[in-house]
C-alpha positions as semicolon CSV with decimal commas, in nm:
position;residue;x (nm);y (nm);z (nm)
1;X;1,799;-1,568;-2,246
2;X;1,553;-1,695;-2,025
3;X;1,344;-1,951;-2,123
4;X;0,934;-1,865;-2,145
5;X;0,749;-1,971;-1,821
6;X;0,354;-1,944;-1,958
7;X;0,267;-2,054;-1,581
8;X;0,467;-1,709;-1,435
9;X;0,202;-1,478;-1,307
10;X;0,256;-1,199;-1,542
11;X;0,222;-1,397;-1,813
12;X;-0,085;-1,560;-1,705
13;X;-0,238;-1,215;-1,571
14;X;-0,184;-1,069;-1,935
15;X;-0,375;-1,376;-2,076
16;X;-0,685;-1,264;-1,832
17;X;-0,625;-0,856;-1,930
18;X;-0,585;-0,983;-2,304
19;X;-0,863;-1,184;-2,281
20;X;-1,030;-0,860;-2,123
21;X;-0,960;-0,624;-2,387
22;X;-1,073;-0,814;-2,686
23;X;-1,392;-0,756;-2,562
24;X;-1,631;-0,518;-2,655
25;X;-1,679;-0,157;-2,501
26;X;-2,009;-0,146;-2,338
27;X;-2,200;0,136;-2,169
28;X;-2,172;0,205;-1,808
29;X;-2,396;0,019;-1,661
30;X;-2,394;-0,294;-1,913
31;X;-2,773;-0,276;-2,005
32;X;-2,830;-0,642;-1,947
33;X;-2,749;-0,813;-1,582
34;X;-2,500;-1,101;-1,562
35;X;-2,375;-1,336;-1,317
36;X;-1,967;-1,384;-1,196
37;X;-1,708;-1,189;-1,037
38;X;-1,431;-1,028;-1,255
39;X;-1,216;-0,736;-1,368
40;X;-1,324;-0,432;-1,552
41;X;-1,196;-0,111;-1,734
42;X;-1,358;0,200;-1,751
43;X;-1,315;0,429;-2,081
44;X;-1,409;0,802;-2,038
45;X;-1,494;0,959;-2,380
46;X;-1,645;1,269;-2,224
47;X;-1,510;1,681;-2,236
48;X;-1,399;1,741;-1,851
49;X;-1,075;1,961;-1,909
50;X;-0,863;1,812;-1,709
51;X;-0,908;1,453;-1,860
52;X;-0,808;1,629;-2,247
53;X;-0,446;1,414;-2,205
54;X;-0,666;1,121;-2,218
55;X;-0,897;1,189;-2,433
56;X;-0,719;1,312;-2,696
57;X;-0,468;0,962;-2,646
58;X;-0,826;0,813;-2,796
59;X;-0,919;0,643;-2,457
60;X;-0,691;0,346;-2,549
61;X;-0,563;0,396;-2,176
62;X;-0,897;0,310;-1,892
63;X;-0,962;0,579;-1,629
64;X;-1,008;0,337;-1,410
65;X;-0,971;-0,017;-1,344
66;X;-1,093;-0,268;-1,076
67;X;-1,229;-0,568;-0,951
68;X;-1,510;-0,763;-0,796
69;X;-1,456;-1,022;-0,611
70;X;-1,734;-1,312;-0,513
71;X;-1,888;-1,267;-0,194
72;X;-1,713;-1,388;0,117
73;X;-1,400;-1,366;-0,044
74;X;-1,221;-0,992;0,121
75;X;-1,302;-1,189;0,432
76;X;-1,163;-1,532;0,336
77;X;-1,491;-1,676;0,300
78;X;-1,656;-1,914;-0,003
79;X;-1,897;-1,787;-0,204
80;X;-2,150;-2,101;-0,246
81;X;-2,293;-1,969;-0,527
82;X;-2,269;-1,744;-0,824
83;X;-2,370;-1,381;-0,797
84;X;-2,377;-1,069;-0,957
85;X;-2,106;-0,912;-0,810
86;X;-1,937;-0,785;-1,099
87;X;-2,265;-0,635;-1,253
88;X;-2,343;-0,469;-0,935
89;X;-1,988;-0,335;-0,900
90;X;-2,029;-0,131;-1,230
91;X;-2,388;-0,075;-1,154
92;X;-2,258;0,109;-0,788
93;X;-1,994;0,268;-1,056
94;X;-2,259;0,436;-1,260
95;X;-2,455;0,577;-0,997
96;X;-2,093;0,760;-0,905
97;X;-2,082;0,889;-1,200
98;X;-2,447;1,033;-1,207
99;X;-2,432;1,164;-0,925
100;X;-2,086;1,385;-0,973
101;X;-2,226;1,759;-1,071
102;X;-1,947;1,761;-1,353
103;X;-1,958;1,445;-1,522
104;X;-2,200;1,252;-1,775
105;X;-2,278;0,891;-1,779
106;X;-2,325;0,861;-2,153
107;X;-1,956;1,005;-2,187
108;X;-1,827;0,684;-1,983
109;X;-1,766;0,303;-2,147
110;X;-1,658;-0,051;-2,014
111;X;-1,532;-0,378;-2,086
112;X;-1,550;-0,668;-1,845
113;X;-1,467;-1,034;-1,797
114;X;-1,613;-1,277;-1,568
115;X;-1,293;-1,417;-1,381
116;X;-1,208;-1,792;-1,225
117;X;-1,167;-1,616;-0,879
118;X;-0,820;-1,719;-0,788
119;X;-0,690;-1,504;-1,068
120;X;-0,873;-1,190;-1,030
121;X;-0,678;-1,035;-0,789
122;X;-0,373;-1,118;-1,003
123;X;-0,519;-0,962;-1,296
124;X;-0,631;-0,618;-1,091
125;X;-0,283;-0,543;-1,010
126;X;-0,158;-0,587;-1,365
127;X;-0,397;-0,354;-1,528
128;X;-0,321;-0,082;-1,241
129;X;0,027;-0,171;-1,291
130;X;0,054;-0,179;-1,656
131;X;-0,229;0,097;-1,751
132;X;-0,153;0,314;-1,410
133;X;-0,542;0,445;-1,451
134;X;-0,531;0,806;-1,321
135;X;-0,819;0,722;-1,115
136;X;-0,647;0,409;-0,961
137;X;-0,347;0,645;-0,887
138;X;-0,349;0,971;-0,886
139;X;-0,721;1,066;-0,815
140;X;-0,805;0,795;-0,529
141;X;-1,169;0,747;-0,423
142;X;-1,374;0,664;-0,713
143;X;-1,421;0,311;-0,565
144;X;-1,479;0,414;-0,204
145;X;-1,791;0,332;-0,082
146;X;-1,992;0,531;0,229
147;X;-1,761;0,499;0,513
148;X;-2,050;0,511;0,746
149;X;-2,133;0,718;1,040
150;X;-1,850;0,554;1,279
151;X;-1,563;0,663;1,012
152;X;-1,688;1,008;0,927
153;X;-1,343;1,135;1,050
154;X;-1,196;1,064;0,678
155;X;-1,111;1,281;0,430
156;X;-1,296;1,325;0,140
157;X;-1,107;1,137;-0,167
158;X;-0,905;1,367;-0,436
159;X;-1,223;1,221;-0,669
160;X;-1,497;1,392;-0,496
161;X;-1,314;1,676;-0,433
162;X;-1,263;1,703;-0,859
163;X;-1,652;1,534;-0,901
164;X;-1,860;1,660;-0,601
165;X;-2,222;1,541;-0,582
166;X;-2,227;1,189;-0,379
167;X;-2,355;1,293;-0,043
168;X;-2,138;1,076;0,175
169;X;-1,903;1,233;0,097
170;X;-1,993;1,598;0,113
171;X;-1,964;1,504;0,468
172;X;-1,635;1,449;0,463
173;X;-1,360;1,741;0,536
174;X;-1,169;1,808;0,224
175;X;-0,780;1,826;0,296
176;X;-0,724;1,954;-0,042
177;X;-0,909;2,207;-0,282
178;X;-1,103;2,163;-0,596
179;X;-0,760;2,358;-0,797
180;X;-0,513;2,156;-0,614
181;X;-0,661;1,845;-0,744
182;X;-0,687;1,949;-1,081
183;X;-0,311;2,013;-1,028
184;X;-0,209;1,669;-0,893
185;X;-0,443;1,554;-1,188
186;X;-0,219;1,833;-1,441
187;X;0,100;1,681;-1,287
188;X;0,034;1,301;-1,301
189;X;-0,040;1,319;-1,695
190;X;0,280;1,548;-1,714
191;X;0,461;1,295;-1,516
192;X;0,333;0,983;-1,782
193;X;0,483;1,144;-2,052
């Protein structure tokens, strides 16, 4: 047997995603504005057909999962001081949400923990590892944000191709129809089983 290392990254990314899910579920958007970077998970409670696996597992399992990290840091920088990145990650993750033609805000939850940034990271990849969020990895895109007009060569992401409605990305040629998606969708929660 090998002895108990509580300094081995899993172990202290589950204390982080522990600490994360003993909080509460909160609407998306939070209705009052924080400061910090962090992780989140994102609950869908709604009726969209093709999300009835999940539903019906009583959304113990997140849609999706991500993080914010301070600013500066994607580019190796130091953030000097705290922000609201977190809060406005979520925030930019509502407005998604509205603006799909086939989804409802008020069918969507969160929880969310303001991180020590050296350990955020770390705890992202264990909740996409552990909870494999469809939208983390079968239905890519939900996080994308306007590739601007330089990059409008992309494809549109499998999510706005299932939840059309942000302009950006009705831009963007789709590689894949509406029914295929649904499919790869079908076949991922097939595959979990």
């Amino acid at each position: 047997m090998q002895a108990y290392d509580p300094l081995d990254y899993d172990n202290l990314a589950r204390s982080i995603v522990e600490a994360l899910l003993r909080g509460p579920e909160a609407p998306l958007p939070p209705s009052e504005t924080f400061e910090g970077a962090g992780v989140y998970a994102i609950y869908y409670h709604g009726d969209f057909e093709g999300y009835a696996p999940l539903v019906k597992a009583h959304c113990s399992s997140p849609i999706y999962v991500g993080m914010a990290v301070p600013t500066g840091a994607r580019k190796g920088g130091r953030s000097t001081s705290a922000g609201r990145e977190l809060c406005q990650r979520l925030k930019q993750h509502a407005k998604s949400v509205e603006q799909a033609e086939n989804l409802r805000l008020d069918h969507f939850t969160c929880r969310y923990l303001v991180v020590v940034p050296v350990w955020i990271t770390l705890a992202e990849r264990f909740l996409v590892d552990h909870y494999k969020p469809i939208w983390n990895v079968a239905i890519d895109g939900f996080g994308n944000h306007d590739p601007g007009a330089g990059r409008r060569g992309m494809k549109r992401p499998r999510w706005d191709i299932l939840h059309p409605g942000r302009p950006w990305a009705a831009e963007l040629a789709a590689a894949e129809s509406f029914e295929q998606v649904l499919r790869k969708l079908q076949d991922s929660f097939t595959q979990s089983e």
